[in-house]
C-alpha positions as CSV (number, residue, x, y, z in Angstrom):
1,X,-29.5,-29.9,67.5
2,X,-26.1,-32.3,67.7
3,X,-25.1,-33.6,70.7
4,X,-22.2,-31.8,71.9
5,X,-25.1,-28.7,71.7
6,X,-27.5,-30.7,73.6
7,X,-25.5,-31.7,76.4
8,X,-24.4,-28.4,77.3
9,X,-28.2,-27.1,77.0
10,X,-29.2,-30.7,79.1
11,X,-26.6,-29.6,81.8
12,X,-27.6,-25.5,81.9
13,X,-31.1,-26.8,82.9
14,X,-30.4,-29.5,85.0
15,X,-28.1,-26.6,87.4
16,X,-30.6,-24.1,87.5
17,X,-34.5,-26.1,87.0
18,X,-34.9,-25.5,91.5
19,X,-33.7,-22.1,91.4
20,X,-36.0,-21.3,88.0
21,X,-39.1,-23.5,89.9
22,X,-38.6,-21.5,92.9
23,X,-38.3,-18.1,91.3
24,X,-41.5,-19.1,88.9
25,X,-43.0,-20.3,92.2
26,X,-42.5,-16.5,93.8
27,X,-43.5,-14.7,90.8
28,X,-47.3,-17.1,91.0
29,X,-47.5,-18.9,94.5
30,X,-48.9,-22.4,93.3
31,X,-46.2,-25.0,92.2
32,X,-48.2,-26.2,89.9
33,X,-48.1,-23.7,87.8
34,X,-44.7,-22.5,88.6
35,X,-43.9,-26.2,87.4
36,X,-45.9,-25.2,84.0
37,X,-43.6,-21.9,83.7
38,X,-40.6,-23.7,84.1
39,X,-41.8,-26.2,81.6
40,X,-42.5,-23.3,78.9
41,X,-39.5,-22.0,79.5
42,X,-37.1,-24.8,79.1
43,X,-39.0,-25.7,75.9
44,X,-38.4,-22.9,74.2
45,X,-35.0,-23.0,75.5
46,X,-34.4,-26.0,73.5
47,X,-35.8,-24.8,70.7
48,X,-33.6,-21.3,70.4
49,X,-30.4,-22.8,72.2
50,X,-28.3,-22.3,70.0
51,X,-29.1,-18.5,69.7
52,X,-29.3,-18.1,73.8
53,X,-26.3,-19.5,74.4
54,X,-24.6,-17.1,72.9
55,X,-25.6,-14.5,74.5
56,X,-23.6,-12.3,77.4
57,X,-25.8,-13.3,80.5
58,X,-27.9,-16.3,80.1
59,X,-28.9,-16.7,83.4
60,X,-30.7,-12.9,82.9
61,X,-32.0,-14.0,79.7
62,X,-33.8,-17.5,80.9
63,X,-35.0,-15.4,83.7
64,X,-36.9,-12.9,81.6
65,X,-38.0,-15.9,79.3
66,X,-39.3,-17.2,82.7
67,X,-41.4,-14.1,84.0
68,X,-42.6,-13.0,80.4
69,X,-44.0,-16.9,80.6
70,X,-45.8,-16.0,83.5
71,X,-46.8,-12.4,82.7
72,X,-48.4,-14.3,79.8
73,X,-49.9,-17.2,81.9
74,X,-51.6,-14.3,83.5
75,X,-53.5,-13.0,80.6
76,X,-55.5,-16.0,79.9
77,X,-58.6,-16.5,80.9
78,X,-58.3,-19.4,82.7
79,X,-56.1,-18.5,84.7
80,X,-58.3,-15.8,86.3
81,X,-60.4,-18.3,88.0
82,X,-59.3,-18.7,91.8
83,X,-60.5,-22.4,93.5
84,X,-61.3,-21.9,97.0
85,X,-61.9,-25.6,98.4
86,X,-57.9,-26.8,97.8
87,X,-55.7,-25.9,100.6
88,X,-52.3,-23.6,99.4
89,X,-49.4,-25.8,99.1
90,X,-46.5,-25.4,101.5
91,X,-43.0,-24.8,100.5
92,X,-41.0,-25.5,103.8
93,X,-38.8,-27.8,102.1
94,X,-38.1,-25.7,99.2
95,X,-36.5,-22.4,100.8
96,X,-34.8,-21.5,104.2
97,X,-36.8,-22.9,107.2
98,X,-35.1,-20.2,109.5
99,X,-38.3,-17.7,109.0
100,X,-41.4,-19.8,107.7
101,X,-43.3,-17.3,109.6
102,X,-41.6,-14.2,107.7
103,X,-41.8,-15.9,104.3
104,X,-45.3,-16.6,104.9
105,X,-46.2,-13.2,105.5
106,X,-43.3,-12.5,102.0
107,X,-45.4,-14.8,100.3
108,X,-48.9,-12.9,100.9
109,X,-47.4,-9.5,101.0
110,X,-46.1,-9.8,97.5
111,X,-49.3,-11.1,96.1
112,X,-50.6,-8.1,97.0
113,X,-48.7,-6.2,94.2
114,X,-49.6,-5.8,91.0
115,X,-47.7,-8.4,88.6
116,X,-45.3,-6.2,87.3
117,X,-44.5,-4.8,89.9
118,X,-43.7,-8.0,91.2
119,X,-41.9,-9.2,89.1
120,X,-39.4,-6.3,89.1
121,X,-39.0,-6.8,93.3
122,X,-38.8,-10.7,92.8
123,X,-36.1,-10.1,89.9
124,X,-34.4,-7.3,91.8
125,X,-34.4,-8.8,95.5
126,X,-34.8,-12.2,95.0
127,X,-32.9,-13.1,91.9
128,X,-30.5,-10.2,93.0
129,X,-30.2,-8.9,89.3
130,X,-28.9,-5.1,88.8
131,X,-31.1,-2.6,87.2
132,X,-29.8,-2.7,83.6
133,X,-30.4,-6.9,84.1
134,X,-33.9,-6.7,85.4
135,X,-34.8,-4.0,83.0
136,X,-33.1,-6.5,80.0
137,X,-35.2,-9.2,81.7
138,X,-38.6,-7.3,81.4
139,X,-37.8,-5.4,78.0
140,X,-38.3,-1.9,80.0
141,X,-35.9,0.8,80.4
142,X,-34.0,1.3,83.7
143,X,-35.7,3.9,84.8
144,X,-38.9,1.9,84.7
145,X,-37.2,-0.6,86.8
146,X,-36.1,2.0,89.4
147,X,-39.4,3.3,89.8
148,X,-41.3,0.0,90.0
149,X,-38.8,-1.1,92.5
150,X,-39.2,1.7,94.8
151,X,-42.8,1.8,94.4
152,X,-43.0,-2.2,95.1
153,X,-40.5,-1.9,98.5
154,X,-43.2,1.1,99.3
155,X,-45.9,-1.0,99.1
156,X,-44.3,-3.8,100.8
157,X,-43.6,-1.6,103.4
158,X,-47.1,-0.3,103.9
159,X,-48.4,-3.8,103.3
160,X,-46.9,-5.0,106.4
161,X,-46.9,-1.9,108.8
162,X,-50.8,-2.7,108.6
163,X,-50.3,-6.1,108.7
164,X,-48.5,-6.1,112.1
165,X,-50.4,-3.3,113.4
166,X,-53.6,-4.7,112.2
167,X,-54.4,-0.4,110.7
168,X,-52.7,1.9,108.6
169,X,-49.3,3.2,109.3
């Protein structure tokens, strides 16, 4: 890579690593590992900048190279062991302190959904992508999108009617 190439890679990442560390961090709830996502990812960013940079929305793109990084954290085997004597790590100083309360209950609410799903509603609704982007992101078709979506705000919804409640809506 020459310079003038990695400058402009060094200052994409430098403007978007929080936002990428934060998303990673929604899409697995440990910054740890959402610190190991964004690390994948801006690797192989530097390795295929010269071919990402050229393309229409790079934002969209390093976002899908993000949750696929994840989606594939998921599938190894390590990673299905859970630790139960460390305490969760808090996030106050990393997203609006206005409803700590509400993002707690975010937080748990979407860890209840099933990982793609997820990922469509953190892509959607978080990283306020549009369909076709999302769908891009996640190499599905729109329609796949649309329905996880829907099916993700559902469950969300349900989620936290028992939640406040405490029983089924």
């Amino acid at each position: 890579m020459n310079q003038a190439d990695e400058d402009e890679y060094r200052q994409f990442v430098s403007a978007r690593l929080e936002p990428l560390r934060v998303t990673a961090f929604l899409l697995c709830r440990d910054w740890h590992t959402a610190d190991d996502l964004v690390a994948i990812t801006v690797g192989k960013l530097y390795r295929h900048w010269r071919r990402v940079r050229r393309v229409e929305h790079v934002d969209a793109y390093v976002r899908g190279m993000l949750t696929n990084a994840w989606l594939d954290e998921r599938r190894r085997p390590w990673r299905r062991e859970r630790s139960t004597d460390e305490l969760p790590d808090h996030a106050e100083a990393y997203l609006p302190e206005a409803a700590l309360a509400d993002r707690d209950q975010l937080l748990e609410l979407l860890a209840q959904l099933p990982p793609r799903r997820r990922a469509v509603v953190v892509l959607r609704f978080y990283c306020d992508l549009s369909v076709e982007e999302t769908a891009r992101a996640l190499g599905v078709s729109t329609g796949t999108v649309k329905s996880q979506a829907a099916r993700g705000l559902a469950s969300l919804r349900a989620l936290a009617s028992i939640d406040v409640s405490g029983e089924g809506a």
